[in-house]
C-alpha positions in Angstrom: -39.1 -12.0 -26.2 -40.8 -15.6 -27.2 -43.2 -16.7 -25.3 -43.0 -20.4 -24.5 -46.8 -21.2 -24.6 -48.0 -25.2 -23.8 -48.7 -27.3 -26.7 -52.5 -29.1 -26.4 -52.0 -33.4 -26.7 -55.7 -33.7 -25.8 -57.4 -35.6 -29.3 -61.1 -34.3 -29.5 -63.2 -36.6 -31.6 -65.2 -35.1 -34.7 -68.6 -35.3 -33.3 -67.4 -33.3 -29.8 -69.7 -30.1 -29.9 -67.6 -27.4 -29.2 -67.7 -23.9 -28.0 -65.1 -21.2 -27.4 -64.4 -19.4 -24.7 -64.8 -15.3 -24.7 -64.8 -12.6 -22.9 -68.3 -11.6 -21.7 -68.0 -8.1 -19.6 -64.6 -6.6 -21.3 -64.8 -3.5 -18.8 -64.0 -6.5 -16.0 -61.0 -7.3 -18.1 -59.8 -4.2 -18.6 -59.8 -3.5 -15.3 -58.1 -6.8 -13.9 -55.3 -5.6 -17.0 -55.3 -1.9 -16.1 -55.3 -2.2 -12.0 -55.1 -5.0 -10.8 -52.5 -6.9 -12.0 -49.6 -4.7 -10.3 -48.2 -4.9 -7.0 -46.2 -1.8 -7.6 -47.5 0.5 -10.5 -45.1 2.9 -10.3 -42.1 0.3 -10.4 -44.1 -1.0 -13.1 -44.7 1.9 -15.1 -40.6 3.0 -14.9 -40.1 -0.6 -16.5 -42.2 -1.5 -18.9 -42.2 2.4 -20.3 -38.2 2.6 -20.3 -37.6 -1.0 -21.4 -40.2 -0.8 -24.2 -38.2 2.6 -24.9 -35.1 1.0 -25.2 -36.2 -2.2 -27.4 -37.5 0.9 -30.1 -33.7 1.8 -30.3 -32.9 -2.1 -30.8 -35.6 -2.5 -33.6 -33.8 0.1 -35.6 -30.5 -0.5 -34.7 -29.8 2.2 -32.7 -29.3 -0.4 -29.6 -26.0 1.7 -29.1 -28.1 5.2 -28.4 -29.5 5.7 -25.1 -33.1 6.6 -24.1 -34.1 9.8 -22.3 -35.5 10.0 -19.5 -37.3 13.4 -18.0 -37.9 13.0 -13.8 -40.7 15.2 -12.6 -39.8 18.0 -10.5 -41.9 20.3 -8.2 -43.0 22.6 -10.9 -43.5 20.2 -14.3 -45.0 17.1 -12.7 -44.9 15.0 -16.0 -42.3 12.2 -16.2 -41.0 11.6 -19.8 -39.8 8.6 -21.3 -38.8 9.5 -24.8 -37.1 7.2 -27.6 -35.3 7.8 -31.1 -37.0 4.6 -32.9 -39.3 4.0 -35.2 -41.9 5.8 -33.4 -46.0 4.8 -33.6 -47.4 4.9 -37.0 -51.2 5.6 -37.0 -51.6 1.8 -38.0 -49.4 0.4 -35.7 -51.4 2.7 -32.9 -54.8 1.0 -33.8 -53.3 -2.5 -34.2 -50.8 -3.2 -31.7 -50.1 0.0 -29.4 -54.0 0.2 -28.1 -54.9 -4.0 -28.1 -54.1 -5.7 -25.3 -51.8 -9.2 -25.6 -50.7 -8.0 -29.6 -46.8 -7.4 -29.5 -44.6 -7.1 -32.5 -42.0 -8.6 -30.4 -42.4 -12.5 -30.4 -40.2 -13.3 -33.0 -37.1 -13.3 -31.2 -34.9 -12.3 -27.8 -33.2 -9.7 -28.9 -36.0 -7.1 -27.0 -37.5 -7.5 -23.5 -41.1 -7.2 -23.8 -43.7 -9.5 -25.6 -47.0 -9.8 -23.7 -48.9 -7.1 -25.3 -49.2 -5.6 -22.0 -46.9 -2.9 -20.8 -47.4 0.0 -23.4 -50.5 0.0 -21.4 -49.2 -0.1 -17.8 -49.6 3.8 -17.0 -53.0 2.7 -16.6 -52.2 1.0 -13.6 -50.7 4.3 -12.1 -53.3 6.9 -13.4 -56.5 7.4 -15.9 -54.8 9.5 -18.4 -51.5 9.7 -20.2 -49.8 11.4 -23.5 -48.4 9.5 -26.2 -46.5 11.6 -28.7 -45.3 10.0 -31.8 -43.3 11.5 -34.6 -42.5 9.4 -38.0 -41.6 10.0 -41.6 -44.7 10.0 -44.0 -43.9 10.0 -47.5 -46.9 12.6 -48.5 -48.9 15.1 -46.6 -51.7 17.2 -47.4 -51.9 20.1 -44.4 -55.5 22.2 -43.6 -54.9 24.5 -46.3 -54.8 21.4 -49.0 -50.7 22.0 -49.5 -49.1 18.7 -50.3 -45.5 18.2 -48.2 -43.1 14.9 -49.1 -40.6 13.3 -47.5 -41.7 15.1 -44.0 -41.7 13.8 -40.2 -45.1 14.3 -39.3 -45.6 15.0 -35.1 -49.1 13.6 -33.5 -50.1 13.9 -29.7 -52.6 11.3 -28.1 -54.2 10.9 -25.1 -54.9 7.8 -23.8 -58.0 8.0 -21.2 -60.5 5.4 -19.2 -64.0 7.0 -20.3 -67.0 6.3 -18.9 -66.9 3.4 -20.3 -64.3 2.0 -18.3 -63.4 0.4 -21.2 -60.3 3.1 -22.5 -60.0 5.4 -25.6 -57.3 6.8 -27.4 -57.8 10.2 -28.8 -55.7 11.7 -31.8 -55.5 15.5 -30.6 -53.0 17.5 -32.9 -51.0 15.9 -36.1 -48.4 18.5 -37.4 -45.1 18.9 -39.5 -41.9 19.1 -37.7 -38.5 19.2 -37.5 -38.0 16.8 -34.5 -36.4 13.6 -34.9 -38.3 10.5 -35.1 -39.3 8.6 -32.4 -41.8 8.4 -29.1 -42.5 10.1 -26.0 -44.6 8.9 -23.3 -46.0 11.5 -20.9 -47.1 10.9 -17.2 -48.5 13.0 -15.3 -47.6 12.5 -11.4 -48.7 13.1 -8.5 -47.1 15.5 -6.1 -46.1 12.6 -3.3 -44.6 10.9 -6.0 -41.9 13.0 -7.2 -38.8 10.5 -5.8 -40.2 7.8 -6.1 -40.5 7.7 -9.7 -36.7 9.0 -9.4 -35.9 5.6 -7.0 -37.5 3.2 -9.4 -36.0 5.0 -12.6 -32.6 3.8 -11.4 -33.2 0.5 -9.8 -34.9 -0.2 -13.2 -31.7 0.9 -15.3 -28.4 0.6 -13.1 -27.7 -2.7 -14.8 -28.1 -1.2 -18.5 -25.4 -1.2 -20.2 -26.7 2.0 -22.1 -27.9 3.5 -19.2 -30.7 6.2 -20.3 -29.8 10.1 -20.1 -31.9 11.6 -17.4 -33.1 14.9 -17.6 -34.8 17.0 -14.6 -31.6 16.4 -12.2 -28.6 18.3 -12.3 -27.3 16.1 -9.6 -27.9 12.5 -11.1 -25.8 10.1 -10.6 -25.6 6.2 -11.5 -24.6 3.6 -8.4 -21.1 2.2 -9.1 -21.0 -1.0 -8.2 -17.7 -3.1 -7.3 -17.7 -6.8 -7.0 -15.6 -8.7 -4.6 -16.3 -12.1 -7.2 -16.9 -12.0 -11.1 -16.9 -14.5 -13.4 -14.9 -14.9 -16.2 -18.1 -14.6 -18.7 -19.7 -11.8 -16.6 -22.4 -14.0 -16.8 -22.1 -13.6 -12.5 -20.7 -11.3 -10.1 -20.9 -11.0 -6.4 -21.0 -7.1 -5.3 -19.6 -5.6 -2.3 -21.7 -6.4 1.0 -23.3 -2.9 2.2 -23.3 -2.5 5.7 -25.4 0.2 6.1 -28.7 -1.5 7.5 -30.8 1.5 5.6 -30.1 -0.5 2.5 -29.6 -3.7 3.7 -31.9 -4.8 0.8 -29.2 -4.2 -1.8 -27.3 -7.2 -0.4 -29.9 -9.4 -1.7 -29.8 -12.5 -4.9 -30.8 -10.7 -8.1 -31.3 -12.6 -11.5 -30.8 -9.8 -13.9 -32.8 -10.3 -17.1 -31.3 -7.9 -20.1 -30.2 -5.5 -17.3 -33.6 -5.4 -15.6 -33.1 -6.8 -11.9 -35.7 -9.5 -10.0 -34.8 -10.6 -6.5 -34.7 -14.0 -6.0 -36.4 -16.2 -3.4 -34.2 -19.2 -2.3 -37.3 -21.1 -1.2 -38.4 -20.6 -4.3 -36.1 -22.7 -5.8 -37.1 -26.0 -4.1 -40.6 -25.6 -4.3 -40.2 -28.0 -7.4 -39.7 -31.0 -5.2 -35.6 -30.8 -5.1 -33.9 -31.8 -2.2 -32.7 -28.9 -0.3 -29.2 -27.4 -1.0 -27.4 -26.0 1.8 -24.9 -24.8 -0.8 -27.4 -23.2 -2.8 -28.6 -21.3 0.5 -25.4 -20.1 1.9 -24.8 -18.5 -1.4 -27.7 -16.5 -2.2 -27.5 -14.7 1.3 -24.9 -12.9 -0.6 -25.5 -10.2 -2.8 -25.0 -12.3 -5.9 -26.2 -11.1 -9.7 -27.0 -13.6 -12.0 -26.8 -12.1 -15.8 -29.5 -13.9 -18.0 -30.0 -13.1 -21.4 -33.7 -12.3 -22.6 -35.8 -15.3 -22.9 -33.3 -17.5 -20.8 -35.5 -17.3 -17.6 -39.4 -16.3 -18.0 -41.2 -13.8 -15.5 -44.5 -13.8 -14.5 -47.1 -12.0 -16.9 -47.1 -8.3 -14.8 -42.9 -9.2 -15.2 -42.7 -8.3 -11.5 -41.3 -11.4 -10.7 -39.2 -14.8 -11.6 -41.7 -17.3 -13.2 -40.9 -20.5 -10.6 -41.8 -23.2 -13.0 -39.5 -26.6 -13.3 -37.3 -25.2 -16.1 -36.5 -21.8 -14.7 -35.8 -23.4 -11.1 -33.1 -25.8 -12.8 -31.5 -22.7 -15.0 -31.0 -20.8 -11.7 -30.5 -23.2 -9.5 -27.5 -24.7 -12.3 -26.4 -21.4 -12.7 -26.3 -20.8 -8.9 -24.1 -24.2 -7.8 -21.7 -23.2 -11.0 -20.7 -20.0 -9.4 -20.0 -21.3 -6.0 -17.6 -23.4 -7.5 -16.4 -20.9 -10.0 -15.8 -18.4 -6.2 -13.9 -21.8 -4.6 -11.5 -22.1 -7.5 -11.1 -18.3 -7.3 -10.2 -18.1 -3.6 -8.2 -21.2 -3.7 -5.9 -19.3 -7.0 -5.8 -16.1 -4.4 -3.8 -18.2 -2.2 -1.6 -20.7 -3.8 0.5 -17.9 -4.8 1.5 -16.5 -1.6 5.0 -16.5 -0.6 4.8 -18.6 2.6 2.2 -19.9 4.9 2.1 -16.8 6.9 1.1 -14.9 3.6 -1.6 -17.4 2.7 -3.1 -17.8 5.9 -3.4 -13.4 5.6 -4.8 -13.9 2.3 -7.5 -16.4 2.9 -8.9 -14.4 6.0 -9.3 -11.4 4.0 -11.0 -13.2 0.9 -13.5 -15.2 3.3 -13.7 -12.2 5.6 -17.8 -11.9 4.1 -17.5 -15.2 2.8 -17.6 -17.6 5.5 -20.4 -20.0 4.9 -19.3 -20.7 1.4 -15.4 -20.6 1.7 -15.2 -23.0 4.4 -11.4 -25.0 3.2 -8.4 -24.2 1.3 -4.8 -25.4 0.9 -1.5 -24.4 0.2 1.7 -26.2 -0.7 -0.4 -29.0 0.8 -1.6 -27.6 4.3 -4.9 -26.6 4.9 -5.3 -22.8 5.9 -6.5 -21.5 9.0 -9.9 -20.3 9.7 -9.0 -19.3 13.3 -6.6 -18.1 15.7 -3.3 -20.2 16.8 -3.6 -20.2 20.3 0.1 -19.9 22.2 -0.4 -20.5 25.5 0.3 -24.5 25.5 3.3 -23.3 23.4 5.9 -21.2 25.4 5.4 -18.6 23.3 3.7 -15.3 22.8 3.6 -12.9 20.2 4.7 -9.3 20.2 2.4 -6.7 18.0 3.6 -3.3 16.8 1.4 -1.1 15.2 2.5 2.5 13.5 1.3 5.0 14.8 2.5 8.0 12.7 5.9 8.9 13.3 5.5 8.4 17.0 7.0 5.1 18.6 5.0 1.7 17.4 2.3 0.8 20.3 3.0 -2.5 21.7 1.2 -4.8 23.1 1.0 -8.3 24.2 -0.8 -11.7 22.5 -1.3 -15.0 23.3 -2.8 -15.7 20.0 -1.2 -16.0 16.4 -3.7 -13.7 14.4 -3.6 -13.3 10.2 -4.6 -9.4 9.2 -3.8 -7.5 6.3 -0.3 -5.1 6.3 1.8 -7.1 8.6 4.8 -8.6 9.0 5.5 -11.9 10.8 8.9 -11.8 12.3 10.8 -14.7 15.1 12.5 -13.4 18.3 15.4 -16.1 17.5 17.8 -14.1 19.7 18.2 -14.5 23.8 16.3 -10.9 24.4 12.9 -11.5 25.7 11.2 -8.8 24.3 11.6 -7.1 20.6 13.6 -4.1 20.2 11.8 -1.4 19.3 14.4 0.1 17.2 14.1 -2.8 15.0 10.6 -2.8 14.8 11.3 1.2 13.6 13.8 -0.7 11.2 11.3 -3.3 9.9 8.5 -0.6 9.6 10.8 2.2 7.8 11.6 -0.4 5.4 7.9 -1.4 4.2 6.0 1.7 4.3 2.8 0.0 2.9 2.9 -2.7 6.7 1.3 -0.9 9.4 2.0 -4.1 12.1 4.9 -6.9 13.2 4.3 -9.6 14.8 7.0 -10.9 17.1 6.7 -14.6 17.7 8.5 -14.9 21.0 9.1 -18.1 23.4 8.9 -17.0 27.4 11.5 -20.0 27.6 15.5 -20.0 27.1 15.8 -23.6 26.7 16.5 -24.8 23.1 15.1 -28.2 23.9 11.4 -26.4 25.2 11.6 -24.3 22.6 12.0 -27.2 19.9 9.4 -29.3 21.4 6.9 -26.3 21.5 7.4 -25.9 17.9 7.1 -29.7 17.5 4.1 -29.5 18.8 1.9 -26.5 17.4 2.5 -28.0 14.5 1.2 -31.2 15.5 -1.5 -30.2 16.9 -2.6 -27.3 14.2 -1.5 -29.5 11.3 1.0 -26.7 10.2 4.7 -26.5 9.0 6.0 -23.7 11.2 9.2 -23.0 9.2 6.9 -22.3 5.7 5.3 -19.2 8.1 8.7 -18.2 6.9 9.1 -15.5 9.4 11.9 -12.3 9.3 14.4 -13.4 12.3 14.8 -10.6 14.5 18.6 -11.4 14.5 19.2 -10.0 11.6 17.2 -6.9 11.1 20.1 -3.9 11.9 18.8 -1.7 15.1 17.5 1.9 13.2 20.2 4.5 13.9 19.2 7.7 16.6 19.8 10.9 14.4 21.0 13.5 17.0 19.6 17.5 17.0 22.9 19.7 16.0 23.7 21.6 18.3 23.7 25.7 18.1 26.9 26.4 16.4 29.9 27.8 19.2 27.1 28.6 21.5 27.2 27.2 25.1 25.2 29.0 28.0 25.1 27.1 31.5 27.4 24.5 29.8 24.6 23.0 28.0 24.3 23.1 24.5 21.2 24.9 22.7 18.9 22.7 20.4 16.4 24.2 18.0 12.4 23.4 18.4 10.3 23.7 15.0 6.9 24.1 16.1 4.8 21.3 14.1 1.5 21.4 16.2 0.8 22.4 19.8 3.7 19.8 20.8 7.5 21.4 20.0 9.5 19.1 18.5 13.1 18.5 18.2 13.6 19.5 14.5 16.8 18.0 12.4 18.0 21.2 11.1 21.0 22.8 11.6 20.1 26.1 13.2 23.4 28.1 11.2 21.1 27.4 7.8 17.6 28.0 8.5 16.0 31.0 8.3 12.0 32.1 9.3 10.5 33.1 12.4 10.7 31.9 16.1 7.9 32.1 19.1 9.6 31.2 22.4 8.4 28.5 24.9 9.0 27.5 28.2 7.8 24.3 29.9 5.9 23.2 27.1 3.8 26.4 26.6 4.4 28.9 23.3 4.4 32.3 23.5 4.6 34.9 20.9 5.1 38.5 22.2 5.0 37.2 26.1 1.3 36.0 25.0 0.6 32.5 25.8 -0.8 30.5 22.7 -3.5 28.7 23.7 -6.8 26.6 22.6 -8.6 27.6 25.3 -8.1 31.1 26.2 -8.0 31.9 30.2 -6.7 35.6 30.1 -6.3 39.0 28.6 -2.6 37.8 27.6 -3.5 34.7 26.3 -3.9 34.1 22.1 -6.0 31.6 20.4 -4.6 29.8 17.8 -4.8 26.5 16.5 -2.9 23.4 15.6 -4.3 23.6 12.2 -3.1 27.1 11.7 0.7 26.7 13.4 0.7 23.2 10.8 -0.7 25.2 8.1 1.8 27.9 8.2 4.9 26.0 8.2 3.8 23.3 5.5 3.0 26.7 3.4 6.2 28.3 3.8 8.5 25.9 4.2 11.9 28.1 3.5 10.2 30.4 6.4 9.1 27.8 9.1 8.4 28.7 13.0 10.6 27.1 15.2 10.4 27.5 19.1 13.2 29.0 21.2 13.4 28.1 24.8 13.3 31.8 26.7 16.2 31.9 28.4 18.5 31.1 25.6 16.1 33.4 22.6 19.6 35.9 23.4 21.6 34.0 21.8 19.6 32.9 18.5 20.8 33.2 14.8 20.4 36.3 13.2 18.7 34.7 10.5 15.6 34.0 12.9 13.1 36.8 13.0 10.2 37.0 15.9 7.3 36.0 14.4 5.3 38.8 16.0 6.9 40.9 13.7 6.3 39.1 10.6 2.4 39.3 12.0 2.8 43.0 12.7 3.4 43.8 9.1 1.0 41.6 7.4 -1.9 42.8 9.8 -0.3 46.4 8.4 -1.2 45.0 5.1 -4.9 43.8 6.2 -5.9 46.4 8.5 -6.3 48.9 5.5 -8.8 46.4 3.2 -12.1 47.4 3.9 -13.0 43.5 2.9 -10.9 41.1 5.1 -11.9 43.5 8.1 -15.7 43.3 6.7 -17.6 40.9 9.3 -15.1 38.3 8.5 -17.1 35.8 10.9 -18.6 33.3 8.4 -21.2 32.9 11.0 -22.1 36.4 10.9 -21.9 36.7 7.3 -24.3 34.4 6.2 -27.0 35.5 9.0 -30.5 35.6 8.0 -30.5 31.9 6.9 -28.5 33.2 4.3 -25.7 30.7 4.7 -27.7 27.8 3.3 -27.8 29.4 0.0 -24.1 28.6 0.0 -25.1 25.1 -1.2 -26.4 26.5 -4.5 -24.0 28.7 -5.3 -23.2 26.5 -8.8 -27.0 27.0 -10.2 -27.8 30.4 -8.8 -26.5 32.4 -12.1 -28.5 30.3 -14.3 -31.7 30.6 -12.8 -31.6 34.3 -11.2 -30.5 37.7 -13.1 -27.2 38.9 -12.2 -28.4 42.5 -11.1 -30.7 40.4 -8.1 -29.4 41.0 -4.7 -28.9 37.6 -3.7 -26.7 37.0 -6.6 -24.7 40.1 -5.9 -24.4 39.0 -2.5 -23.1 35.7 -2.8 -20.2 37.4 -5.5 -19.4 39.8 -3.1 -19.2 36.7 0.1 -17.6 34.5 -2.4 -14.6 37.3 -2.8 -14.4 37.5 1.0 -14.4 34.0 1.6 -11.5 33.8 -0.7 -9.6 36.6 0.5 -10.1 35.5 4.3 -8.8 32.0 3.3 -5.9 33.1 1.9 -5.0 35.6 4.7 -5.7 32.7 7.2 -3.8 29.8 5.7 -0.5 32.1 6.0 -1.0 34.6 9.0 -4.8 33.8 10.8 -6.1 37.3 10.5 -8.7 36.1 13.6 -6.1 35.3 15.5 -4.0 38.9 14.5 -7.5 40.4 16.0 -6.6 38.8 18.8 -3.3 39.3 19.5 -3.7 43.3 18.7 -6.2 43.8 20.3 -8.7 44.8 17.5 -12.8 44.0 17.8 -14.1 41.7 14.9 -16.4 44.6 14.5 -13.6 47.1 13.0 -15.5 48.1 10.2 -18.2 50.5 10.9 -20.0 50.2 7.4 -19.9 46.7 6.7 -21.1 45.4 3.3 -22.2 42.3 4.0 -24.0 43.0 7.0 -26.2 45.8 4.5 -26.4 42.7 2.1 -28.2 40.2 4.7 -30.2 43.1 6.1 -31.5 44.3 2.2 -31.9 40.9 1.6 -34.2 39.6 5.1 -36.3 42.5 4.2 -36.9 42.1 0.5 -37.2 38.8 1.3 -38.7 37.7 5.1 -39.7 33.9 3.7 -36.2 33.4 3.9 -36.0 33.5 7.7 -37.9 30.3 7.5 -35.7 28.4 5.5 -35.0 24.7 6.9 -33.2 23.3 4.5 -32.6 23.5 0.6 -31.2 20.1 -0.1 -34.1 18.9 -2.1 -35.3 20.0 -5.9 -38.6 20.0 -4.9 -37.4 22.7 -2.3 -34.8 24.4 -4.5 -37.3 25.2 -7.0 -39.9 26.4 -4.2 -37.1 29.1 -3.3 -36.6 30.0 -6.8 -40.4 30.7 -7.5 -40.7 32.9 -4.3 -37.6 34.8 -5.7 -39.0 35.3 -8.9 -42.2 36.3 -8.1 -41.1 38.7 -5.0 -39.2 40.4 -8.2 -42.1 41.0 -10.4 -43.8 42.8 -7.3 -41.1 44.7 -6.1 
């Protein structure tokens, strides 16, 4: 990056004595560079480190290639940072890499660093780190006096503050390799420090746009980030507002310089003498990203922060007033393309829903939008809402208030009923499956006249053309037509007609199909209640004749086996059903035939039981557990053999509920007398007992824990 230093106007006459200044104690110095310059070192390290990483790919073109990044973990502490560039020749060590305020990068913007300073900042964070730097050498001459050309020679450092307090850098091994050129930086951190260092390597780089490969984490992942503004250039964007008040610091400003981000302060920004700017205020408490290129705003020398002086204040606060009109035209395009006024009004109050102290006004065909309620009580009139509720009858209810949301339809009562028909609500709402409300504007008067002068007025009054609301007229939406249950085919018993009942959930239902063409299974019911086998289905068993089974499983079943559906059959008429229905008991009967004899679905098939012994929370690392324990270890065995259970219960139970067979034939969960995984989780406490103590594995630091005492359990025993 250049470096706008001052030019000197002061004239200094040829007889002046003059003197320079100098450093006098350098250890001082050093220290002030190393320590104390930093507000947060590790930050600090994790940026200078990876961006000085990432300008190595730049010098050599490789701007394209991303950096690696190693995170320390429990058991290998160091944090890497390793490039593909040029790497650190042993000249380039001893005259830039080592002196502090030499760069190589003042000559232009196209790299983020310049200062001389930050190769050096894992001093601020410990006394001791590794450089290792591989490049090409065009001769060698190894320890035994052979001469290699054309070779990548390796060489590890250590940088160290001596005694001295001064610093050193020690050359500790040079060798031939095979590696590929570049440089590594090595930290060594300390053990409270593990996430931290993880935290700051992604705040640093989850702008990049070559973000770096981490290493260290198998469960990385990079924030997405979606942006309710953007401008045209990407030079801006506004991101979603996060709600959660845990990270309420990710709605704040951020300039972001080459991808690295710097939170603005707003006061900041007038400390210059500039009249304050409401505007500018309203707009940076949103979470807005400003996208500066290198060298278009300067930070301070430690580049923890914005450098505030005159011309960086005007660049942001420019670029700041720019966007909120860029976000005004935005909105205001949003809108003018809306259908009617209705639509527009909907529109605006979603786009300003986060937005309201800088999207104060907008227009459309000429009328100004609404940033409030209609009230209707001065206006004979009310409004109807219908919200869908599944496939249940809309909810009504009653308004006095014109609203604007999202998915709804704004429809006029023009007819002499006083309140909406629900079947043309069912109409309106079968026809637009993406609406989940209507809104019913409907007058509480019959007299044209009132009703004309109501209108008259609301608009009057609210500056609004009621007829461009456009709405649907009630009068002609067609009523939805009542499809009647078919009745049993010739079959009449008490002079009533016999309608078939597909059980859906723990409600029956009247189901649409003609009974003469279905074919599956029936459970009978009688006032409201199912049975199967004169045992009462129930949630919450009460008695020895009572069977648990749940909604899930009754919806399960019939959405899996759709040509062989339950349907209910009231108990006095099951007589007289089609032959073609079969009792579901004995469809049950001869799958739990089927089950009864397989050693592993009758195996402890309580999940609770099963993973006993704290075993269960192993389940959550199930996807890394062959790669870091042999396949003949118990553990292992035992989450194959659970994993085959699992899978065998869950297919039972999605089609017949083998629990709920248990239940209904009166068989213990405890049918098997030798049960393998109870042996398992009993082998396994014992070999094992730590594992009793087990809190939680949801960490690496305690993943890797757990795979040490495995490991070294093994080697004893």
């Amino acid at each position: 990056m250049k470096l706008m230093l001052p030019e000197s106007k002061l004239a200094i006459g040829n007889e002046t004595i003059q003197a320079d200044f100098a450093i006098g104690d350098v250890r001082v110095i050093m220290e002030i560079l190393r320590s104390k310059m930093y507000s947060n070192p590790i930050r600090t390290v994790c940026q200078e480190i990876m961006s000085n990483a990432r300008d190595a790919h730049r010098e050599v073109g490789k701007g394209d290639v991303p950096i690696e990044v190693k995170l320390p973990t429990t058991f290998d502490k160091t944090f890497h940072i390793r490039d593909f560039g040029p790497g650190i020749t042993p000249e380039r060590m001893g005259n830039v890499f080592i002196r502090y305020g030499n760069s190589t990068k003042r000559s232009d913007n196209e790299q983020t660093g310049g200062f001389g300073l930050g190769a050096k900042s894992p001093f601020a964070y410990s006394d001791t780190f590794g450089i290792i730097s591989i490049t090409p050498e065009e001769s060698v001459i190894d320890g035994n006096g052979v001469e290699h050309k054309n070779v990548m020679v390796k060489r590890q450092y250590v940088a160290l503050i001596d005694p001295s307090r001064v610093g050193k850098m020690s050359l500790i091994s040079s060798e031939i390799t095979t590696e590929e050129q570049g440089t590594t930086i090595v930290i060594t951190c300390k053990p409270t420090d593990l996430s931290t260092f993880s935290r700051h390597v992604l705040e640093v780089a989850q702008y990049w746009e070559v973000k770096p490969t981490i290493k260290g984490d198998s469960n990385w992942k990079w924030p997405t980030h979606s942006f309710d503004f953007q401008g045209a250039d990407n030079a801006w964007a506004i991101e979603e507002r996060n709600n959660d008040y845990q990270r309420n610091h990710l709605n704040a400003p951020l300039a972001i310089v080459d991808g690295i981000s710097y939170p603005i302060n707003t006061n900041n920004l007038f400390k210059d003498g500039s009249k304050y700017d409401q505007d500018v205020h309203n707009i940076l408490s949103n979470p807005l990203r400003l996208f500066f290129k290198t060298g278009e705003i300067q930070m301070t020398a430690n580049r923890e922060e914005i450098d505030y002086q005159p011309n960086v204040i005007k660049t942001i606060r420019d670029r700041v007033l720019s966007v909120l009109k860029e976000v005004r035209t935005i909105a205001e395009d949003k809108v003018k393309n809306a259908k009617n006024l209705y639509e527009a009004n909907v529109l605006w109050n979603d786009i300003r829903n986060n937005y309201r102290n800088i999207l104060t006004a907008a227009k459309w065909d000429g009328m100004s939008l609404k940033n409030e309620n209609i009230y209707l009580r001065d206006y004979n009139a009310i409004v109807y809402s219908f919200t869908r509720v599944g496939t249940a009858s809309p909810t009504r209810r009653t308004n006095y208030s014109l609203t604007f949301h999202k998915k709804t339809l704004f429809a006029l009562e023009d007819t002499d009923q006083k309140q909406p028909s629900k079947l043309k609500i069912a109409t309106l709402l079968d026809q637009n499956p993406n609406i989940d409300n209507v809104y019913v504007f409907t007058f509480t008067t019959e007299d044209a006249a009132k009703r004309k002068a109501s209108i008259d007025k609301l608009n009057k009054d609210y500056s609004i053309d009621f007829d461009k609301f456009d709405p649907i007229k009630m009068s002609t939406v067609a009523k939805k037509k009542i499809v009647r249950n078919k009745a049993v085919a010739g079959v009449a018993v008490a002079n009533k007609k016999i309608y078939l009942k597909e059980v859906s959930s723990w409600n029956i239902v009247d189901s649409k199909e003609d009974i003469t063409k279905v074919e599956g299974y029936y459970v009978t019911y009688s006032n409201k209640k199912m049975y199967i086998n004169d045992n009462l289905v129930s949630s919450k068993p009460t008695s020895h004749n009572t069977i648990e089974i749940s909604v899930d499983f009754i919806r399960s079943y019939n959405l899996n086996n759709p040509k062989n559906k339950i349907y209910g059959i009231s108990d006095k008429y099951k007589g007289v059903i089609s032959p073609k229905l079969k009792p579901f008991y004995s469809h049950l009967e001869t799958e739990w035939n089927k089950i009864s004899v397989d050693p592993m679905l009758l195996d402890k098939s309580d999940t609770s039981y099963s993973f006993s012994h704290n075993l269960w929370k192993l389940r959550e690392m199930e996807s890394d557990m062959k790669n870091n324990l042999p396949s003949t270890n118990i553990i292992v065995e035992y989450m194959e053999y659970s994993k085959k259970m699992v899978t065998a219960l869950n297919k039972y139970n999605s089609t017949v509920g083998i629990d709920y067979m248990k239940k209904l034939f009166n068989t213990s969960k405890n049918t098997s007398t030798n049960s393998k995984m109870e042996d398992y989780a009993t082998a396994i406490a014992k070999k094992y007992p730590l594992l009793n103590s087990i809190s939680y594995l949801n960490t690496k630091e305690a993943k890797a824990d757990f795979y040490m005492y495995i490991k070294e359990v093994d080697k004893i025993r």
